[in-house]
C-alpha positions as CSV (number, residue, x, y, z in Angstrom):
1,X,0.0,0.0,0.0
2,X,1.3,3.2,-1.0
3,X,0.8,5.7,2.1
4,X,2.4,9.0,3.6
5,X,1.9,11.4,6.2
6,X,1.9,14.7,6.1
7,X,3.1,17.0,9.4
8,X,1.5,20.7,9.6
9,X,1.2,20.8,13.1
10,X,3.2,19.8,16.4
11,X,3.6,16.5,17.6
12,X,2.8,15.4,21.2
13,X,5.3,12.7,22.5
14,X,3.6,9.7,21.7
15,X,2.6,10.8,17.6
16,X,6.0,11.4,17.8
17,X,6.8,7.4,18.7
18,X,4.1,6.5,16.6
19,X,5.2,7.8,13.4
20,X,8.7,6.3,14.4
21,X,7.1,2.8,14.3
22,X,5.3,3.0,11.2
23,X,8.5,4.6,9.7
24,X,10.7,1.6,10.7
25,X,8.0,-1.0,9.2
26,X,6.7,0.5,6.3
27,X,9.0,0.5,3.5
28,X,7.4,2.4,1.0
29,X,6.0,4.9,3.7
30,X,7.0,8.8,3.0
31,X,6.8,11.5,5.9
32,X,6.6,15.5,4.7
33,X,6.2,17.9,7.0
34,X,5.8,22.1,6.4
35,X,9.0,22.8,8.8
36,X,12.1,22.4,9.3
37,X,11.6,20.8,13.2
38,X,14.1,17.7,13.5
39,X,12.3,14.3,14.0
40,X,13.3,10.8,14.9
41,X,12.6,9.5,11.2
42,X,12.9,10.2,7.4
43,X,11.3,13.5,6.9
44,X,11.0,15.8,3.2
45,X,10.1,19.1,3.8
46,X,7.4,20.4,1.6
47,X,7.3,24.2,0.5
48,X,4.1,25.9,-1.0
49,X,4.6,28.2,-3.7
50,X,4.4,31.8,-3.2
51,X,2.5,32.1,-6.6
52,X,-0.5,29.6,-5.4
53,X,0.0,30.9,-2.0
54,X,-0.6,34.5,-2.9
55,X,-3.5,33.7,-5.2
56,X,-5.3,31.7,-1.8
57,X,-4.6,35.4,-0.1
58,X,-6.8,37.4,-2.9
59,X,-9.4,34.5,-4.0
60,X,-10.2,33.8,0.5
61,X,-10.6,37.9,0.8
62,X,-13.0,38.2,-1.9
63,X,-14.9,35.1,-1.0
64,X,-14.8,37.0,2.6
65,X,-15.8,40.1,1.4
66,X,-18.5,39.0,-0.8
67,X,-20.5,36.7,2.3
68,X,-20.5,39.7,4.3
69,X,-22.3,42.0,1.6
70,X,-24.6,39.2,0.4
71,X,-28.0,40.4,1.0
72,X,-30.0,38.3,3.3
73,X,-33.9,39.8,2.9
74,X,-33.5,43.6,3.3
75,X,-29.8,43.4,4.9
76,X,-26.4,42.5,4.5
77,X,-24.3,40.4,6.8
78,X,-22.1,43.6,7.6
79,X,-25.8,45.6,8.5
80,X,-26.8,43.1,10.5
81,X,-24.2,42.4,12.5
82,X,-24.0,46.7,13.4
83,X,-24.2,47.8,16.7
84,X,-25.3,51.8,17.2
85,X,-23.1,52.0,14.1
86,X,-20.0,50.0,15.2
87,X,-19.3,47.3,12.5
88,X,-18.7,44.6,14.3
89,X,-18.0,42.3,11.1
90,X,-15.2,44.8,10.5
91,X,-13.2,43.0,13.2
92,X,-14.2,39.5,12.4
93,X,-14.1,39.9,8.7
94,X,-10.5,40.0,9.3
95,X,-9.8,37.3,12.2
96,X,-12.0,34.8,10.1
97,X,-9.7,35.8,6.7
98,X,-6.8,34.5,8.7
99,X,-7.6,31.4,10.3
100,X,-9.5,31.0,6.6
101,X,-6.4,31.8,4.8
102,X,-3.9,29.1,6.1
103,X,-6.5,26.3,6.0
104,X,-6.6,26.5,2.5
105,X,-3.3,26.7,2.7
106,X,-3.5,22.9,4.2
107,X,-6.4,22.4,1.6
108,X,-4.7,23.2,-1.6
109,X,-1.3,21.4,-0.1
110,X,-3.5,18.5,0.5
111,X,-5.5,18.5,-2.6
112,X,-2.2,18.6,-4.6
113,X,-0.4,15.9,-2.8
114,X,-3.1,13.2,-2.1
115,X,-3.2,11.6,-5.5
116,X,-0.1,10.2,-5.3
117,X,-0.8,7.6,-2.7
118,X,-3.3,5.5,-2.0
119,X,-3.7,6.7,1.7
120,X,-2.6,10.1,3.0
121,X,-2.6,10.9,6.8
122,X,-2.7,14.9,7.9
123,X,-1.4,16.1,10.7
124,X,-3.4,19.3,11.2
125,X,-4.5,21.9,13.8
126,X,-7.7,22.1,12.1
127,X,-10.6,20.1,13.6
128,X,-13.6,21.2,11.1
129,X,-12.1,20.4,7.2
130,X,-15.5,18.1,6.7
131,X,-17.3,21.6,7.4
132,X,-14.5,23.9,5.3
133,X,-14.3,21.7,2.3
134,X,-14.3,18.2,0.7
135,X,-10.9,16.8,1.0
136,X,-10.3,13.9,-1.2
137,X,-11.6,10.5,0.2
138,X,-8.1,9.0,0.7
139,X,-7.1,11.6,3.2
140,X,-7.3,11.0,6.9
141,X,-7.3,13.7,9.6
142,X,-5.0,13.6,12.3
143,X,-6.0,16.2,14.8
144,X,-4.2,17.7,17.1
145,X,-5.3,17.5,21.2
146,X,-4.8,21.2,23.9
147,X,-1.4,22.1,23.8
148,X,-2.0,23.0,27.3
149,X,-3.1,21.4,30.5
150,X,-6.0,22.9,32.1
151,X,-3.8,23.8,35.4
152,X,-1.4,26.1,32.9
153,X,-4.8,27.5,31.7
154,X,-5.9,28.4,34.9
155,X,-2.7,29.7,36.1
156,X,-2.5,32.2,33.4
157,X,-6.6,33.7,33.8
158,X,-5.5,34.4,37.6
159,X,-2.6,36.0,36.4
160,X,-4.2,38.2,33.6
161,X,-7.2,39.1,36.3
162,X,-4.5,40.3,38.9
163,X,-3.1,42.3,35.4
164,X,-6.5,43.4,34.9
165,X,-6.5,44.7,38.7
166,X,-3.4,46.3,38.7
167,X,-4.3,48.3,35.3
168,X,-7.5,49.8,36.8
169,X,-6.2,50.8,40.0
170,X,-3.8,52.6,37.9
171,X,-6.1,53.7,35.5
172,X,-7.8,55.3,38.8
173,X,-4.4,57.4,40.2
174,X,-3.9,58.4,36.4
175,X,-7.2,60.3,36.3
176,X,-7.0,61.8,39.4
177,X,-4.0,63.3,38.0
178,X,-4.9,64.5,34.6
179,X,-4.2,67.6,33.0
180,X,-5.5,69.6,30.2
181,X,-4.4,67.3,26.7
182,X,-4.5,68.4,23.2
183,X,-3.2,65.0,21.2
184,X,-4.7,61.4,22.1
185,X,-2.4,58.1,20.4
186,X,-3.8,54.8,20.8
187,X,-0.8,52.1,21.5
188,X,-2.1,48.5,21.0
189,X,1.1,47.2,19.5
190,X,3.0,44.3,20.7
191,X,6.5,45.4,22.3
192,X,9.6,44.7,19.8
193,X,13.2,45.9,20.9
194,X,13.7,49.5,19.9
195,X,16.7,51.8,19.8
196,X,15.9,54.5,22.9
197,X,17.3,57.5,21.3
198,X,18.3,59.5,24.2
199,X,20.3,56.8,25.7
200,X,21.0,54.8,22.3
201,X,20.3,51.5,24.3
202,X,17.7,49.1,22.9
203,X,14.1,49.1,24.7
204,X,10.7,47.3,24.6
205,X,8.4,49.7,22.9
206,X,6.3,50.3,20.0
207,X,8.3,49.9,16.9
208,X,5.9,52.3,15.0
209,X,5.6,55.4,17.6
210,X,8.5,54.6,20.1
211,X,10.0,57.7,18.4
212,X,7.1,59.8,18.3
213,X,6.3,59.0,22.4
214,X,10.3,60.1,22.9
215,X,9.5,63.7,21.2
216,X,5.8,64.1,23.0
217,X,5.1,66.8,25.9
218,X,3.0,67.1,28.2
219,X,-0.1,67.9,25.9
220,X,-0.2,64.4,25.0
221,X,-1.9,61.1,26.4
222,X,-1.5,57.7,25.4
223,X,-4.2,54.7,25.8
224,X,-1.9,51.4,26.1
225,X,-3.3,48.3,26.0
226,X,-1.8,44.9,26.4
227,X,-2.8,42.1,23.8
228,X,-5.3,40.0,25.6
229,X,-3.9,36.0,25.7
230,X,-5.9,33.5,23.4
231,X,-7.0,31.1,26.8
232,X,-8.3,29.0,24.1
233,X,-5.4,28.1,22.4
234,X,-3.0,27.5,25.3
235,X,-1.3,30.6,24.9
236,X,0.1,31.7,28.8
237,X,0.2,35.1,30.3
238,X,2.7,36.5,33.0
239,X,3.1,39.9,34.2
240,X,6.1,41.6,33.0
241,X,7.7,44.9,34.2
242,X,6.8,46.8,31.3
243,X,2.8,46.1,30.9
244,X,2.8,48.4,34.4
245,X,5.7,50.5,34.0
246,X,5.1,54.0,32.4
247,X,8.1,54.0,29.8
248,X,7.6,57.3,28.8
249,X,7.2,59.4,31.9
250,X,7.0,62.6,30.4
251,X,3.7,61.2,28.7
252,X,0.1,60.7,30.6
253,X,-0.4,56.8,29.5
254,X,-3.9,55.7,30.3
255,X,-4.3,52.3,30.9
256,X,-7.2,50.9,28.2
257,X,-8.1,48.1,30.5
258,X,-9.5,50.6,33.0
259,X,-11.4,52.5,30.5
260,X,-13.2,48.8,29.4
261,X,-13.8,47.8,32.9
262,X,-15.3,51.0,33.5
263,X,-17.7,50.5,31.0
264,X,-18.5,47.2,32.2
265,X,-18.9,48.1,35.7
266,X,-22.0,50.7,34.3
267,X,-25.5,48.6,34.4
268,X,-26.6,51.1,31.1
269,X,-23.8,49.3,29.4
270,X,-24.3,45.8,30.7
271,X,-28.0,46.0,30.0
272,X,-27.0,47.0,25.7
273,X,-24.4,44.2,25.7
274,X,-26.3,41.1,26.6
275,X,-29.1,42.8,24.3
276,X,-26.8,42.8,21.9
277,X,-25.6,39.9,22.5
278,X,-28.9,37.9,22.3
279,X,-29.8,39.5,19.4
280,X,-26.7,38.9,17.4
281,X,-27.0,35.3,18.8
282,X,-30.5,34.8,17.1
283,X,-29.0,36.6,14.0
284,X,-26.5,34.3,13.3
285,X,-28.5,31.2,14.8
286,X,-31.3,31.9,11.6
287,X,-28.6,32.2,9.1
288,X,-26.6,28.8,9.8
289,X,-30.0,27.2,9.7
290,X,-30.5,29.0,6.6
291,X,-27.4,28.5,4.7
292,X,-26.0,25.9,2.4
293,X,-23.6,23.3,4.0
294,X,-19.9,24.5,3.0
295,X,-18.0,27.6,3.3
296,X,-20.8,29.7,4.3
297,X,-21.5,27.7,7.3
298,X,-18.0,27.7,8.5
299,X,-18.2,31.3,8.5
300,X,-21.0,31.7,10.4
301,X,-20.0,28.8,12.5
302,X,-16.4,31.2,13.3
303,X,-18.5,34.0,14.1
304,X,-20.8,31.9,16.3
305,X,-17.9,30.7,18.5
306,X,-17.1,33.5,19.7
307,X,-21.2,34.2,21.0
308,X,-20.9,30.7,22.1
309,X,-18.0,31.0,24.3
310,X,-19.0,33.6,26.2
311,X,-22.0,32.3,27.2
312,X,-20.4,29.1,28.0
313,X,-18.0,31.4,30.1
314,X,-21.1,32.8,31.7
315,X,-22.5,29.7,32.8
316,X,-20.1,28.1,34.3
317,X,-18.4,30.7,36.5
318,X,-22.0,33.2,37.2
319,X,-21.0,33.0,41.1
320,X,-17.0,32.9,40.8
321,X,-16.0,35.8,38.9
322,X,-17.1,39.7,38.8
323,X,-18.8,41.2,35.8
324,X,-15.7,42.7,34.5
325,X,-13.8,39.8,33.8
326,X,-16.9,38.5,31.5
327,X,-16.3,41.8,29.8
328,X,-12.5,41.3,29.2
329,X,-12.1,37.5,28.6
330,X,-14.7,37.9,25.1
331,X,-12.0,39.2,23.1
332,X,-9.0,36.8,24.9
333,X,-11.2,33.3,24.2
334,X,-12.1,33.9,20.6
């Protein structure tokens, strides 16, 4: 039997053993993977061209763009899903692309490799390809299990809350001491190491404005906000100096966490989410029911995750956790 495996994801231990076995017994067995990462066996890394890989880029967008201006009775996706005129598919239109975008990466790899053998394992991240698109019948999917325990998990909400603490106690001394400000810059960006150019020594900071933060008086205020961590995924969080420390001390930073928590601590603004909230669930609901199996109801299926999740959030901890954190973990777990 003519069979190969191909890797796009990480192993765990015992895949790893696995794939040693069936490497030493299988003669005519071939193992690809889509990195360089050393293994215990015969591997041929496999490279995508750029050409087919940039064409996936353009043809995913405008598959994108077009769902979300498809009319659905007297309204488009992007209308309906408009909250007192925030576009809310704005920002999903754009996290969907890229989880969209590098599984038919996978797809088109896939596609292009499986007739060639008879049986082709895949290795993937991905747990929903039956839902994304009809692979070819000789493929079998491998998926992938939690990178992390639910222990790390947990360790790493405690710590983000106590960050979430931290950040509006000194979003509260900030305010107390503002002044009169003329400019307002918004710093969401991830740090990178930057040249400081007063003491030419290299620096976490924004790579974009570290410069323009170095030249900025008094007149100016900066919102900061630190990435929240994808719980979902098994990505950690730890506190680190510079998430409190005001790196710029000539400029008023205030902290964006405090202004969010704010808003969530107001009953007005509670009371408009979760009616939101509903609505957009019962929205989305109506239109998987609606829609053709395929593409389409992967989409909506993304966007009903994240709806999904934080109801699930909601359930189980109602008596454990304050109202704010509901607020702040929405973006984090989608």
């Amino acid at each position: 039997m003519n069979r190969a495996i191909l890797i796009n994801r990480n192993l765990s231990g015992s895949e790893i053993l696995n794939i040693r076995r069936l490497a030493d017994s299988e003669e005519n067995l071939r193992i690809f993977s889509t990195s360089s990462i050393a293994y215990p066996f015969p591997v041929e890394v496999v490279l995508q061209d750029g050409a087919e890989k940039r064409d996936i880029n353009y043809s995913e967008m405008e598959r994108l763009l077009a769902f979300g201006d498809a009319k659905t009775g007297d309204a488009s996706l992007a209308e309906m899903l408009s909250v007192s005129g925030m576009s809310l598919w704005h920002y999903h239109k754009f996290r969907i692309y890229f989880i969209m975008r590098n599984q038919a990466y996978e797809e088109a790899l896939i596609r292009d490799m499986a007739p060639a053998y008879n049986e082709i394992h895949l290795y993937t991240s991905f747990s929903d390809f039956q839902l994304f698109g009809n692979l070819p019948d000789n493929v079998v999917i491998v998926k992938g299990t939690s990178p992390k325990g639910r222990r790390n998990r947990f360790v790493s909400f405690i710590h983000y809350l106590t960050y979430l603490l931290l950040r509006f106690f000194i979003g509260i001394v900030t305010v107390l001491k503002a002044g009169e400000c003329r400019h307002l810059l918004i710093d969401r960006s991830a740090r990178q190491p930057c040249l400081d150019p007063d003491t030419m020594k290299l620096k976490q900071d924004n790579y974009n404005l570290a410069y323009v933060f170095a030249k900025a008086g008094k007149d100016f205020a900066i919102i900061d906000e630190t990435e929240p961590p994808k719980f979902s995924q098994g990505q950690q969080f730890r506190i680190e100096r510079w998430m409190i420390q005001n790196s710029h001390p000539r400029v008023r930073r205030i902290p964006g966490e405090f202004i969010l928590i704010r808003g969530a601590l107001s009953p007005s603004v509670w009371k408009a989410y979760r009616q939101n909230e509903t609505l957009m669930y019962s929205r989305l609901l109506q239109l998987v029911k609606e829609a053709e199996p395929g593409r389409n109801v992967w989409i909506l299926q993304k966007l009903l995750s994240g709806v999904m999740t934080i109801k699930q959030l909601q359930a189980s901890t109602r008596t454990a956790l304050p109202l704010s954190a509901f607020w702040m973990l929405h973006v984090s777990m989608v």
